[in-house]
C-alpha positions as CSV (number, residue, x, y, z in Angstrom):
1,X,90.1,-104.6,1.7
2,X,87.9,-106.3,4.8
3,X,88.5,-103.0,6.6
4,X,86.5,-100.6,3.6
5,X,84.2,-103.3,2.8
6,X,83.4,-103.4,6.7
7,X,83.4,-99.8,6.7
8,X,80.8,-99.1,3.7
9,X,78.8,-101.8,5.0
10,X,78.5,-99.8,8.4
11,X,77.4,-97.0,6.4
12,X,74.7,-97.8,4.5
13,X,73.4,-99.2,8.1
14,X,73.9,-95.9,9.1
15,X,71.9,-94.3,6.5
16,X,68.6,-96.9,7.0
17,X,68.9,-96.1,10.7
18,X,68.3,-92.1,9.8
19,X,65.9,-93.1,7.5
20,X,63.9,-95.0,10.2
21,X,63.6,-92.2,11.6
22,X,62.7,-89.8,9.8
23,X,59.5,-92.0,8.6
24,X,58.9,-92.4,12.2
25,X,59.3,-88.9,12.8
26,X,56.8,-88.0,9.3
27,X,54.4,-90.5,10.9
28,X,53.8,-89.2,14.4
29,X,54.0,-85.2,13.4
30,X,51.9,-85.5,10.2
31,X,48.1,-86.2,10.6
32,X,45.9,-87.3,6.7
33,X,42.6,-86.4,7.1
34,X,40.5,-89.9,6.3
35,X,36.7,-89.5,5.4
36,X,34.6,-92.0,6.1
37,X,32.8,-93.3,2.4
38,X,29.1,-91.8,1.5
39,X,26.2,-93.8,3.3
40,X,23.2,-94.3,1.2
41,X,21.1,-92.4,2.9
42,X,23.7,-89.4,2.4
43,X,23.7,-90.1,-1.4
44,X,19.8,-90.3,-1.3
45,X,20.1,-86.7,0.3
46,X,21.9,-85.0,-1.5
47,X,20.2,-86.4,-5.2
48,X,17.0,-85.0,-3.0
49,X,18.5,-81.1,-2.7
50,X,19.9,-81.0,-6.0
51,X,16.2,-82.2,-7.5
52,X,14.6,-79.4,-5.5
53,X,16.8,-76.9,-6.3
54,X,16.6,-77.6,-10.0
55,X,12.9,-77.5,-9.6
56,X,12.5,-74.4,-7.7
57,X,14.7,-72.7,-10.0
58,X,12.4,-73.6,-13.3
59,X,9.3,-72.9,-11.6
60,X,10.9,-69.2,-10.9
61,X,12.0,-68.9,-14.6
62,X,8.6,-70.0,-15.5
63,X,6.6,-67.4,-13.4
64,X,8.9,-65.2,-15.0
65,X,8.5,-65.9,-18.4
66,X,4.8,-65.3,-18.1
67,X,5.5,-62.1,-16.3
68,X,7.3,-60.8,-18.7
69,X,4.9,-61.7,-21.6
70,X,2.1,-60.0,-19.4
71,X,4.3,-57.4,-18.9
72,X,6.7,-56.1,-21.4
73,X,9.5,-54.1,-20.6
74,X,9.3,-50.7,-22.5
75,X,12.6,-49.9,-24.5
76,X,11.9,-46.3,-25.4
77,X,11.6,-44.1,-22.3
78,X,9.4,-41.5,-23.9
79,X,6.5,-44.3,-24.0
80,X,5.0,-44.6,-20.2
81,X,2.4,-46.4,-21.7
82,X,2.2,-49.9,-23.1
83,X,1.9,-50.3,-27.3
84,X,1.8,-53.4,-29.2
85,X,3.9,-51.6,-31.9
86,X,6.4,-50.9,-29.3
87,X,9.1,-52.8,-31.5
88,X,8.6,-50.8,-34.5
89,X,10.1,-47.5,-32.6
90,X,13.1,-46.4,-34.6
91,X,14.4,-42.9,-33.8
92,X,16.7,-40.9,-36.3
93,X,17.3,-37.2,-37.1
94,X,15.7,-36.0,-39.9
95,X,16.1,-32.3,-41.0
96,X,12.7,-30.5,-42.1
97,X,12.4,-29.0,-45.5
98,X,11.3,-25.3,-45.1
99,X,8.1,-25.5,-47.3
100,X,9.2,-21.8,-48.6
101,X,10.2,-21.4,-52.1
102,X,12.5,-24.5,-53.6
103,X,12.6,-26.7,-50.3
104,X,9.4,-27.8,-50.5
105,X,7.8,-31.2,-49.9
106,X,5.9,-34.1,-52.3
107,X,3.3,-32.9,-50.1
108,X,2.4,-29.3,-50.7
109,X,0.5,-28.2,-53.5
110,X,2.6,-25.0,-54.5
111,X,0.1,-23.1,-55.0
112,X,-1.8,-24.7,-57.4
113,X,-5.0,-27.0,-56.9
114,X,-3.6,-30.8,-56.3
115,X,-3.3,-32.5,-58.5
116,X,-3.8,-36.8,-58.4
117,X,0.2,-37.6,-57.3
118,X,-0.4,-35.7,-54.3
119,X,-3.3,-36.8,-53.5
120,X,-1.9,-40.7,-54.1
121,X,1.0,-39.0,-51.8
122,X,-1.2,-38.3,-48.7
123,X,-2.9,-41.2,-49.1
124,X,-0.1,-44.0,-49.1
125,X,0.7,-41.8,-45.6
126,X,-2.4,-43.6,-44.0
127,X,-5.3,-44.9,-46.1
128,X,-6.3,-48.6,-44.6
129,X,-4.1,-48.4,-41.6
130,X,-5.9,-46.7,-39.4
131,X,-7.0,-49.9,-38.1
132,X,-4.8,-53.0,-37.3
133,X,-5.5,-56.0,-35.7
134,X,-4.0,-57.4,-32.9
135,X,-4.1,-60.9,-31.0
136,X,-5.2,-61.3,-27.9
137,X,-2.5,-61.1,-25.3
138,X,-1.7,-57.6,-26.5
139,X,-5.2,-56.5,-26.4
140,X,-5.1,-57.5,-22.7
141,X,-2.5,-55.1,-22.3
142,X,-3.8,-52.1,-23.8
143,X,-5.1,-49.2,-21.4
144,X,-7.9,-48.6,-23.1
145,X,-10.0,-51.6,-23.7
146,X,-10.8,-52.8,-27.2
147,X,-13.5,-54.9,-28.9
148,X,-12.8,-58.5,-30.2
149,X,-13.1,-58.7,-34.2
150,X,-16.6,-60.5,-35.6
151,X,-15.6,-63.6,-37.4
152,X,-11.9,-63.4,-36.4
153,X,-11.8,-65.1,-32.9
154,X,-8.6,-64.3,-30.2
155,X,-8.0,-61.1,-32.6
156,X,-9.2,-57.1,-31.8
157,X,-8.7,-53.7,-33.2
158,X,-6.4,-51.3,-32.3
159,X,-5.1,-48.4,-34.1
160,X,-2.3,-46.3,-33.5
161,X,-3.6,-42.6,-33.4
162,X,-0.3,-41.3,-35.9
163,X,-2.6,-42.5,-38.5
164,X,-6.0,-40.8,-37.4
165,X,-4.0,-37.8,-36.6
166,X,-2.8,-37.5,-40.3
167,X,-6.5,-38.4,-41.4
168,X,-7.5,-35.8,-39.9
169,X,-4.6,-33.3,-41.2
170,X,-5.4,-34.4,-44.8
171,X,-8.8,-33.4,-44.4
172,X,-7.8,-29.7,-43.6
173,X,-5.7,-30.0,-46.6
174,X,-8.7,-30.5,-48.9
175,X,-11.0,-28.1,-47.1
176,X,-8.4,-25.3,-48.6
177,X,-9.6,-26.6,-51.9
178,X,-13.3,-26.8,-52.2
179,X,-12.9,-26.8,-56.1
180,X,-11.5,-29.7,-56.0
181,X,-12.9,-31.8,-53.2
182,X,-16.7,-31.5,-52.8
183,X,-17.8,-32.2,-49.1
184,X,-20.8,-34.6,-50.1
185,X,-18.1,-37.0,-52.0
186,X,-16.2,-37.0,-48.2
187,X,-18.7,-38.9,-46.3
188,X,-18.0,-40.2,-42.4
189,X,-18.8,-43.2,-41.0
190,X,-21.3,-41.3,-39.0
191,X,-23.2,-39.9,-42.2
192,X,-21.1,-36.4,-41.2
193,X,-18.9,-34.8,-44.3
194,X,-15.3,-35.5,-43.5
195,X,-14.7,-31.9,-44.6
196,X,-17.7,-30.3,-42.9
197,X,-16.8,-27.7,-40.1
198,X,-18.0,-30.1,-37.0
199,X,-15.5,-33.0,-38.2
200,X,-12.4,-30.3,-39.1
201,X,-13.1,-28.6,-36.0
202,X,-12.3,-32.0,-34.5
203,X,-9.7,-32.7,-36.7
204,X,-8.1,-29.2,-35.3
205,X,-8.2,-29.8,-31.9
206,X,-6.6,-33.6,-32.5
207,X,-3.6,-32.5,-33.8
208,X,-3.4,-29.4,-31.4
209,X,-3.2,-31.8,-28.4
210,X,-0.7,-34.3,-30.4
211,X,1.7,-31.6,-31.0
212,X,1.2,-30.5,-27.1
213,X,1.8,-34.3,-26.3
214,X,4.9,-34.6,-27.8
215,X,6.2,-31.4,-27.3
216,X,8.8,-31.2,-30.0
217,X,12.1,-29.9,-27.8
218,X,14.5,-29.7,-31.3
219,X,16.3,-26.9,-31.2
220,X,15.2,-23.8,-34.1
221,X,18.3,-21.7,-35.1
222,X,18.4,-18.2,-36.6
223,X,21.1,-16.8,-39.6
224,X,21.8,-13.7,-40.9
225,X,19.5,-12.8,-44.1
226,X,21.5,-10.3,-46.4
227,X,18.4,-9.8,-48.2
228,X,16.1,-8.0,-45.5
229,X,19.4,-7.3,-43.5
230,X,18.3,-9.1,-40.4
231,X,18.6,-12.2,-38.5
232,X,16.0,-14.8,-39.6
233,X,14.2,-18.0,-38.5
234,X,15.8,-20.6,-40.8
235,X,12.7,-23.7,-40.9
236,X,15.0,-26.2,-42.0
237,X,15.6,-27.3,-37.7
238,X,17.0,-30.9,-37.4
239,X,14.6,-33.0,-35.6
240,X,15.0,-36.6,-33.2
241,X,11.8,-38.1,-35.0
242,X,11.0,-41.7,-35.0
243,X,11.2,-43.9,-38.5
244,X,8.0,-43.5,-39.7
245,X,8.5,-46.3,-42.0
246,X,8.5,-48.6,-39.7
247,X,6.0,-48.2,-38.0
248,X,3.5,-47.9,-41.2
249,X,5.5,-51.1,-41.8
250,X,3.8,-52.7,-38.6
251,X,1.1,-51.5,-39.6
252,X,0.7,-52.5,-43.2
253,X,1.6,-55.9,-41.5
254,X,-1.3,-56.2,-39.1
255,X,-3.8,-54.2,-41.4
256,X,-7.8,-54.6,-41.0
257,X,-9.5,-55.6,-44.1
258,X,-12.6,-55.8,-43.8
259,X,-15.0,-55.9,-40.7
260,X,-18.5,-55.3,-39.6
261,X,-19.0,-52.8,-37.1
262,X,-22.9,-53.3,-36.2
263,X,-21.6,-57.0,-35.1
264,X,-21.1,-56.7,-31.4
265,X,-18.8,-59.9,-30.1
266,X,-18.9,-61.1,-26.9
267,X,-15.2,-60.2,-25.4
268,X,-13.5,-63.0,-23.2
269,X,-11.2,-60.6,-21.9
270,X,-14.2,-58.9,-19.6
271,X,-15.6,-62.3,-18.9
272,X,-12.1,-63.7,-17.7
273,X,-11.0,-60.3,-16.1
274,X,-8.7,-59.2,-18.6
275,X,-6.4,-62.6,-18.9
């Protein structure tokens, strides 16, 4: 019994000895990285970058922010130049009605003198919006420069030439129908009849450079007529047209009442250089 008592005891002296050493051997071959604690002045330091960085970085997002307002970025490629109605572009396709026969348009007169629901037709196209009025900061953008409104300061008028151009279309229109629309109850602004040849002549050459500025690129397609046995023109093309809802929509948002153009206002864009 003494023998395996001595025996285990030996044993477990055995096992501390090899455990000895193996600490001892951890402890010389192993090296723990110590770090000495943050000084004060390091602390100070580093608060000092982080303050700066946070600084420079909202002074950048601030010069960027008025950037941007100054100078918007255009979402519809086709417009090079800027437009305060630049959110109101919408495009869809819209087919065209021939104007031939049963596909005609609200619009055409079929034949017949006009009668007062076309008339209330063409005008709810553009009456009273071919002015709109803009604050400044989009005036200051605009690359033609624009007069300040009398009476309505840090506001100007603008107009978006869709709506002169179909003015100016409507007036042909009624010039086709002298017995129904007498040139001295058409009077311009300039004390010129609206449907005198000077102002349609005008008119004319308007529209002639609109349609040569856009340059409609739809597609016309041609189909088999058994009538006159011969391939046709078919009008009804498909077009890529912007909603034009909309952007009467921006306009009947933004229209100009009333306002006195013999008032000339002094325009702090010119006196502040356009700012």
């Amino acid at each position: 019994m003494s023998n395996r008592s001595g025996s285990f005891e030996a044993s477990i002296g055995d096992d501390k000895e090899r455990l000895l050493y193996y600490n001892d051997s951890i402890s010389s071959s192993s090296t723990i990285p110590t770090y000495p604690p943050p000084t004060p002045r390091r602390a100070s330091r580093s608060i000092f970058t982080l303050l700066s960085l946070s600084l420079t970085t909202n002074i950048f997002l601030a010069f960027l922010s008025i950037y941007l307002l100054r100078h918007p970025i255009e979402t519809d490629k086709s417009q090079i130049l800027y437009t305060p109605a630049r959110d109101a572009v919408e495009y869809h396709a819209i087919t065209f009605t021939s104007g031939y026969l049963d596909d005609k348009s609200p619009y055409q007169s079929n034949g017949t003198v006009p009668d007062d629901a076309q008339d209330a037709a063409w005008r709810d196209l553009y009456h009273e919006l071919i002015y709109s009025r803009i604050p400044r900061h989009q005036a200051a953008q605009l690359t033609n420069r624009t007069v300040p409104i009398p009476g309505d300061e840090g506001y100007y008028i603008a107009g978006l030439d869709v709506f002169h151009q179909l003015h100016c279309l409507d007036n042909i229109r009624k010039s086709q129908w002298p017995q129904r629309y007498s040139p001295s109850e058409h009077m311009g602004g300039q004390g010129m009849s609206l449907l005198s040849a000077k102002h349609l002549d005008h008119c004319i050459d308007q529209i002639r450079q609109s349609l040569m500025c856009a340059a409609d690129v739809s597609t016309g397609w041609l189909e088999w007529n058994e009538r006159f046995q011969k391939n046709l023109a078919v009008m009804s093309t498909t077009h890529s047209c912007r909603r034009f809802e909309k952007v009467r929509e921006w306009a009947r948002e933004r229209k100009l009442r009333v306002w006195d153009a013999s008032v000339r206002v002094e325009d702090p864009l010119e006196r502040d250089g356009g700012m």
